[in-house]
ChimeraX commands (.cxc) that place a marker at each C-alpha (Angstrom):
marker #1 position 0.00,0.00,0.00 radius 0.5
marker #1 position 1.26,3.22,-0.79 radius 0.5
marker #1 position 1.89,6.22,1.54 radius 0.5
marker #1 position -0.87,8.43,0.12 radius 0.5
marker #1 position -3.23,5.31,0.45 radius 0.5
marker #1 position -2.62,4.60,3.93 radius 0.5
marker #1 position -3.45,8.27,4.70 radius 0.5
marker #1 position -6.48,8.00,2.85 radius 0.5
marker #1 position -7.74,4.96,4.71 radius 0.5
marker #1 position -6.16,6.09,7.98 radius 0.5
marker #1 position -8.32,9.24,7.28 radius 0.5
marker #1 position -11.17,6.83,6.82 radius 0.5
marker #1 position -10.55,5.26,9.75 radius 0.5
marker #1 position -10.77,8.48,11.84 radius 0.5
marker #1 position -14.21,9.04,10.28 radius 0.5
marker #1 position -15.66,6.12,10.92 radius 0.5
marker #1 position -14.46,6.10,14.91 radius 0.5
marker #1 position -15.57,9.66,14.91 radius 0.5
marker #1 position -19.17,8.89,13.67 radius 0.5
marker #1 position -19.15,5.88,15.51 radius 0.5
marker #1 position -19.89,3.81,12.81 radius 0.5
marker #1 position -17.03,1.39,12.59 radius 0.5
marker #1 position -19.06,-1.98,13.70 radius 0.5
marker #1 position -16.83,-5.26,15.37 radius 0.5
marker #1 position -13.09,-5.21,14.69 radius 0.5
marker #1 position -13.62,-7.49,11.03 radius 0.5
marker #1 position -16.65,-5.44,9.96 radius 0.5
marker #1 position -14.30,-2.03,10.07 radius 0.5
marker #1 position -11.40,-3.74,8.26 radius 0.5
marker #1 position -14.35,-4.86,5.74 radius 0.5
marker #1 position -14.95,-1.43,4.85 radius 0.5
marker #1 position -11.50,-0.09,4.43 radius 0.5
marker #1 position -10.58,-3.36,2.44 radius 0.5
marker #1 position -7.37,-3.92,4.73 radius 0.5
marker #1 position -6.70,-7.15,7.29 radius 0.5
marker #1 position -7.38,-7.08,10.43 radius 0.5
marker #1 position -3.91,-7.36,11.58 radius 0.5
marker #1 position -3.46,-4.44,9.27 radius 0.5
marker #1 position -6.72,-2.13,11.30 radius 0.5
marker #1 position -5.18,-3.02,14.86 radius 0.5
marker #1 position -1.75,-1.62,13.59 radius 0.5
marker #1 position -3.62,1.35,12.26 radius 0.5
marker #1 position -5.15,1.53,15.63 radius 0.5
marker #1 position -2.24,1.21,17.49 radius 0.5
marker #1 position -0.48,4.07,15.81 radius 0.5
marker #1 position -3.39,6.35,15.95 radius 0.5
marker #1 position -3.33,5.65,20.04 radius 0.5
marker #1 position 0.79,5.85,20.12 radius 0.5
marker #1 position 1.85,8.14,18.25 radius 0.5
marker #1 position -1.28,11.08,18.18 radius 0.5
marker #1 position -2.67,9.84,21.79 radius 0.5
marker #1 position -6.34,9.41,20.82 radius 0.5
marker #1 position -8.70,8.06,23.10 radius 0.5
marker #1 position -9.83,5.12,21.07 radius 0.5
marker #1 position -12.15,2.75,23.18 radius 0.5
marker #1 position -13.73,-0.05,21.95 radius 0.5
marker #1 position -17.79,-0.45,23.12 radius 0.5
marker #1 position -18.30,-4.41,23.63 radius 0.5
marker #1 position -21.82,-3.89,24.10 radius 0.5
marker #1 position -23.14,-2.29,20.73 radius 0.5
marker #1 position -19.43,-3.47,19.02 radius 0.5
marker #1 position -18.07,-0.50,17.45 radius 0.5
marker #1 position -14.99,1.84,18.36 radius 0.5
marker #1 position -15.40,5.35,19.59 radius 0.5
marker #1 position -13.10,8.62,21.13 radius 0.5
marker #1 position -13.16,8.60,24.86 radius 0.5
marker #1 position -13.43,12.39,24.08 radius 0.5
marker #1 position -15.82,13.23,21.24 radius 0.5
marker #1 position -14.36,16.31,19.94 radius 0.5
marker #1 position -10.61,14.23,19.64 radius 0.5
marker #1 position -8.69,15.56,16.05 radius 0.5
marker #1 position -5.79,13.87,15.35 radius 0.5
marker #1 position -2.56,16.62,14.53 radius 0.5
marker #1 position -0.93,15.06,11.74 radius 0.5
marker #1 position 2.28,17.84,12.81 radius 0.5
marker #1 position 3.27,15.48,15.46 radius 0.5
marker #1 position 4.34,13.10,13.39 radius 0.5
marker #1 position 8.77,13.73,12.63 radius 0.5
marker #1 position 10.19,11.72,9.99 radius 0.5
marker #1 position 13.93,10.55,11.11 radius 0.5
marker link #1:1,2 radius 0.2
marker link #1:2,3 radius 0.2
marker link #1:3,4 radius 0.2
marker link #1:4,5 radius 0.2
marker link #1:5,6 radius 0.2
marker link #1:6,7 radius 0.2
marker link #1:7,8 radius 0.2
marker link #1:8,9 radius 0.2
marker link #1:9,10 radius 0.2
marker link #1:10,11 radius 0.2
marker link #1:11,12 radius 0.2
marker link #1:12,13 radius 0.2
marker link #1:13,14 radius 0.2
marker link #1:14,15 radius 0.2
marker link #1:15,16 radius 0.2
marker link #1:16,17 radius 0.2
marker link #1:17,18 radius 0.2
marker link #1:18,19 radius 0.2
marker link #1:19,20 radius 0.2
marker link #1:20,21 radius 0.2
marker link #1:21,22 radius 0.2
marker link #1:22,23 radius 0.2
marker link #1:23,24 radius 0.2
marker link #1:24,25 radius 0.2
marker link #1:25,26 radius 0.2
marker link #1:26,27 radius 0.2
marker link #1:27,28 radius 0.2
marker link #1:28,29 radius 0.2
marker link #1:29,30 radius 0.2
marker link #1:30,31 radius 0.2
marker link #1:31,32 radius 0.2
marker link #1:32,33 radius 0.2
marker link #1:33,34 radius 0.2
marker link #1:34,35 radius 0.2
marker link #1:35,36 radius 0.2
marker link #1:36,37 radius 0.2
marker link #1:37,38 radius 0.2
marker link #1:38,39 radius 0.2
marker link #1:39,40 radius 0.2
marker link #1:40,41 radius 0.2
marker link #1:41,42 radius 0.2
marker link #1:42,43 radius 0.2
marker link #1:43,44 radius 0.2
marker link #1:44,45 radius 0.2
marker link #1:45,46 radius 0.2
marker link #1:46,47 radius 0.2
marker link #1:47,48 radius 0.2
marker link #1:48,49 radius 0.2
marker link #1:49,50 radius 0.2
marker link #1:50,51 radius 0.2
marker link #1:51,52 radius 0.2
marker link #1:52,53 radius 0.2
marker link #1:53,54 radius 0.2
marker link #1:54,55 radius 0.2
marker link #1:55,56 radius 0.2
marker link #1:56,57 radius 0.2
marker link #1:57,58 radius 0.2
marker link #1:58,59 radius 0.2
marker link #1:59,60 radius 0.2
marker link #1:60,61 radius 0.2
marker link #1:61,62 radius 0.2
marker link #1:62,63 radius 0.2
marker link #1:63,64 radius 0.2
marker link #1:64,65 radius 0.2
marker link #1:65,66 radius 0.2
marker link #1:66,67 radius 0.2
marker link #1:67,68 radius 0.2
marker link #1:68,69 radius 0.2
marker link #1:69,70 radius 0.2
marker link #1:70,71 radius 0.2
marker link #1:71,72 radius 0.2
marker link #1:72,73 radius 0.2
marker link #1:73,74 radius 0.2
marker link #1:74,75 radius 0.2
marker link #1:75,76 radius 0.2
marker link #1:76,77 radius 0.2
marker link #1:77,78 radius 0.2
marker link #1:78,79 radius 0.2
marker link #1:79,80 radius 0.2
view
């Protein structure tokens, strides 16, 4: 996958959580068309490296932001 693809889905993916609208774990990596190994990376980075509150909801089975107005700040990110 190339760079400007991963930003697009990792975009994606930042939607969907936002709207709450991501469904189980294999339903979200459905819709972005990625593994799941691939989405809990993608997870994992957004919650490392721009600190967002990503929680998952067992209950109704989607992911969410702990705080609902969370933006991620791509300017965090260095390159070394």
């Amino acid at each position: 996958m190339k760079i400007k693809e991963q930003i697009v889905t990792i975009n994606r993916l930042h939607d969907l959580i936002r709207r709450k609208q991501t469904g189980t774990p294999q339903q979200l990596a459905g819709r972005l068309n990625i593994s799941n190994a691939k989405l809990f990376r993608y997870l994992a980075f957004l919650k490392e490296d721009f600190e967002a509150p990503i929680c998952y909801c067992k209950s109704s089975g989607h992911y969410y932001y702990e705080a609902s107005n969370f933006e991620p700040n791509f300017r965090k990110i260095t390159v070394v």
